[in-house]
C-alpha positions, 0 to 999 in steps of 0.5 A, a space after each residue: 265276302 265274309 262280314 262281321 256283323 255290327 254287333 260282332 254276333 255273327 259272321 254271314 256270307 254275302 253272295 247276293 244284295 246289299 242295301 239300304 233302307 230307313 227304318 225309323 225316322 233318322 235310322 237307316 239299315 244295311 241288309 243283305 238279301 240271302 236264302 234264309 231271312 235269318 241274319 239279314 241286318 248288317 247293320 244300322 245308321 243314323 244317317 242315310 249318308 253314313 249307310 251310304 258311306 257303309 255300303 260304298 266302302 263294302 263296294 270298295 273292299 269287294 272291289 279291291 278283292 277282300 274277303 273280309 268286312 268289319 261293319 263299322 259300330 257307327 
């Protein structure tokens, strides 16, 4: 699957992992795991809930086979 990066940057390839972490105090980060470390941030989030909100509607596309992913700018 293919992703438009949150801040409309790049496009990355997603062949691996994806997840979530907290990054701050209220922020959280979606990054995906790859072969290089450049470009692994998707995306970031104020609330643990709206990454996880993020990281289910990824799994959902995926699953529903779509090959492309706008990250949502909030």
């Amino acid at each position: 699957m293919k992703i438009l990066i949150q801040d409309r940057q790049a496009i990355v390839e997603i062949t691996s992992d994806i997840w979530a972490t907290p990054n701050g105090k209220e922020n959280y980060t979606i990054f995906r795991n790859g072969s290089d470390e450049f470009l692994s941030q998707l995306g970031s989030y104020t609330t643990k809930e709206r990454a996880m909100e993020v990281l289910e509607d990824l799994f959902k596309n995926f699953g529903d086979g779509k090959s492309t992913y706008i990250m949502p700018l909030k």
